[in-house]
C-alpha positions in Angstrom: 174.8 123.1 114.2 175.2 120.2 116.3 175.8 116.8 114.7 172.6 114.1 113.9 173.3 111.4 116.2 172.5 108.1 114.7 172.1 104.0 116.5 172.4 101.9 113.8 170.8 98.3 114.3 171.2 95.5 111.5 172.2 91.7 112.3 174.6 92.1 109.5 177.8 93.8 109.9 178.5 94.9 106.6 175.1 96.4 106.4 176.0 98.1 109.8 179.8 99.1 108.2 178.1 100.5 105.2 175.2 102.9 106.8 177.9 104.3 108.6 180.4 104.7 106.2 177.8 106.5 104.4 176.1 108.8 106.9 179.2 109.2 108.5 180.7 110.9 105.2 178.2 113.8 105.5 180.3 115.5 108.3 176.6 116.1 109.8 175.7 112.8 111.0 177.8 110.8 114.0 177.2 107.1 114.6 177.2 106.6 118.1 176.6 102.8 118.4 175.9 99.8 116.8 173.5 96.7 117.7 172.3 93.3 115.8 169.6 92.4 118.0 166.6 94.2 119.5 167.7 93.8 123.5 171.1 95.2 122.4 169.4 98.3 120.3 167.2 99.1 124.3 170.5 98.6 126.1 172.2 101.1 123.2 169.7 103.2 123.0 169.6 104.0 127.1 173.3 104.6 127.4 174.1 106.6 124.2 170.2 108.4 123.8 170.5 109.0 119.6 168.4 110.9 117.9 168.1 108.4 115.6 167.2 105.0 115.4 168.1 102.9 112.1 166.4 99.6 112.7 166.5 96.5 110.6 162.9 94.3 111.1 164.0 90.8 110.9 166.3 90.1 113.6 167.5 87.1 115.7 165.9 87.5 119.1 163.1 90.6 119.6 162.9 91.6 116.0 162.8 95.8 115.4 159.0 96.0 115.2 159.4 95.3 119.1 162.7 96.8 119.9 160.8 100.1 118.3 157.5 99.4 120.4 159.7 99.3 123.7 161.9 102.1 122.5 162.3 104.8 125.0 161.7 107.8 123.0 164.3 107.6 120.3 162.7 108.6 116.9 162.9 105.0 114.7 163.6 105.0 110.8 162.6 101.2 110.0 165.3 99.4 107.3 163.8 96.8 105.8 164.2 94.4 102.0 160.2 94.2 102.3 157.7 96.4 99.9 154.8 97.6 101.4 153.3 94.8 103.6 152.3 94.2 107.0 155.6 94.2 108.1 155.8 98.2 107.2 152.0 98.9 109.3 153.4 97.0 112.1 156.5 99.1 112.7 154.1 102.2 112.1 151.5 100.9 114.5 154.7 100.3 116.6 155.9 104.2 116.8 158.2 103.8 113.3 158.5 107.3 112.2 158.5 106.4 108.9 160.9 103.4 106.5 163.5 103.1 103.7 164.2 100.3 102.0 167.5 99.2 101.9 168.5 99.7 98.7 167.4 103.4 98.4 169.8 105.7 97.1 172.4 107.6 99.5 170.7 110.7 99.2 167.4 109.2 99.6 168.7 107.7 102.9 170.7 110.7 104.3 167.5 112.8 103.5 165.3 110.6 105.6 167.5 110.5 108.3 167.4 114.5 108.2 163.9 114.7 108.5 163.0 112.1 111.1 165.6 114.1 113.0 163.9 117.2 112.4 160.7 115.8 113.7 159.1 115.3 110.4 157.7 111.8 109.4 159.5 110.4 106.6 156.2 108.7 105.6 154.0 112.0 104.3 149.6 111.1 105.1 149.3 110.6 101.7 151.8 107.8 100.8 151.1 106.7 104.2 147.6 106.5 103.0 148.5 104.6 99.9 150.3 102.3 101.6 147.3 101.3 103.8 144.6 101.5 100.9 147.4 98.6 99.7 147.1 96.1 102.2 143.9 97.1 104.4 142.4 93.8 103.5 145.2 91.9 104.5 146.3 93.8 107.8 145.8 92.0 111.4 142.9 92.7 113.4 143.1 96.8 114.6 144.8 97.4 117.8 142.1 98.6 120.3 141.5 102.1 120.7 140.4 104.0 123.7 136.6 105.4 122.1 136.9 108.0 124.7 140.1 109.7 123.1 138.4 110.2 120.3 135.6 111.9 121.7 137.8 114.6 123.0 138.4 115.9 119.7 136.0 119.1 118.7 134.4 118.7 115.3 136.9 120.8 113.9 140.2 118.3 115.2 137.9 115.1 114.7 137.8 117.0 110.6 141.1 118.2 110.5 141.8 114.1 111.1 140.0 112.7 108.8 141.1 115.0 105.8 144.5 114.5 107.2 144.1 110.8 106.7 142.7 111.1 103.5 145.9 112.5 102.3 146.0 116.6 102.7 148.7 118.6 103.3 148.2 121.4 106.0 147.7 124.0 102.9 145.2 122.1 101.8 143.4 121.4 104.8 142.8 125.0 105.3 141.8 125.6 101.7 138.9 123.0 102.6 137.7 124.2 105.9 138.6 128.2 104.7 141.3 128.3 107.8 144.7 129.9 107.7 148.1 127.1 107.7 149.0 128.5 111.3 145.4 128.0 112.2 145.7 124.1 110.7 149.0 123.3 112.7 147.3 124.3 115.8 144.3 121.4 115.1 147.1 119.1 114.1 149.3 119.3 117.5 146.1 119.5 119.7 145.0 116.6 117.8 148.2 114.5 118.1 148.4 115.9 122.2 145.0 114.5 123.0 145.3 111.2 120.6 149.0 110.2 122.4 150.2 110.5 119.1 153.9 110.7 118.1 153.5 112.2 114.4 151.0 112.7 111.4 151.9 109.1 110.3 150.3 107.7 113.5 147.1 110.1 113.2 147.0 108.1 109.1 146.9 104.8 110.9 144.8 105.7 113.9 142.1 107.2 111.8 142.0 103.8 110.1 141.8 102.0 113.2 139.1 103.7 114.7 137.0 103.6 111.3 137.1 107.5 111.0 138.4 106.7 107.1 138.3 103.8 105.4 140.2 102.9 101.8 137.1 103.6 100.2 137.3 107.6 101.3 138.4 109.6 98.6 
């Protein structure tokens, strides 16, 4: 099996020295560059293509929640010292497949870098979901959203959203509408296809956006 490759980006070099140490120790992972600044994690990113970003938020220069917004299409796992604030729905909003805090435990962080990797969002719909109930009264004005994207959904996709949002898991989804799981990941991709969406993460916050759930839903 072929080895995780892994940018890490972090203004402080010991931070930097100590991710890699880390990941490095797993004889899965390979750190293929380092950056402390958001131009340097683009210019990185370009010439050694990971498959994973580590990205710190508060940087000198372009912070990560815009290094991660420009990224080309590197999966991002946002580092940050910050608890769940607007910070955390920025990088999110941003493309962010998910974040660790930095103090996590090793296995905590070597896990998360596995299942970004893999495609999966670190952040599962309902924590995501939590996190947003949190600090919906405090987040900035929604990004606008194309209404007409939305209306491409059938009823069953624009459903299959909303119970997403609300926290499901694809087991459970089907439970609700009396579908099989197979059937469920079908809605799930066609949703995220015709919403331009990277991951179920960015289906929690666009549902949000667009008013489709609210932290009053259940």
């Amino acid at each position: 099996m072929s080895r995780i490759r892994i940018l890490i980006v972090d203004d402080q070099p010991l931070m930097r020295a100590g991710f890699r140490s880390v990941l490095e120790a797993t004889g899965q992972m390979e750190v293929v560059g380092e950056a402390s600044s958001g131009e340097e994690a683009l210019e990185q990113a370009r010439r050694r293509d990971p498959d994973v970003v580590l990205m710190d938020v508060r940087m000198p220069g372009m912070d990560g929640i815009e290094a991660t917004r420009r990224m080309p299409r590197q999966k991002v796992l946002i580092l940050t010292t910050f608890g769940l604030d607007e910070y955390i729905i920025e990088a999110l909003r941003a493309g962010a497949s998910g974040f660790l805090l930095k103090d996590a435990p090793v296995e905590e962080l070597v896990g998360a870098v596995r299942a970004v990797a893999a495609g999966d969002a670190q952040l599962s719909p309902a924590v995501t979901k939590r996190l947003l109930d949190q600090v919906a009264r405090r987040l900035p004005a929604p990004v606008n959203r194309d209404a007409d994207a939305l209306a491409q959904l059938t009823e069953r996709e624009r459903e299959v959203l909303r119970l997403l949002a609300v926290g499901m898991s694809n087991a459970e989804i089907g439970e609700a509408l009396v579908v099989s799981e197979p059937t469920v990941k079908t809605h799930v991709s066609n949703v995220l296809a015709k919403l331009g969406l990277r991951d179920r993460v960015q289906a929690v916050i666009y549902a949000y956006e667009t008013g489709l759930v609210t932290p009053a839903d259940p």
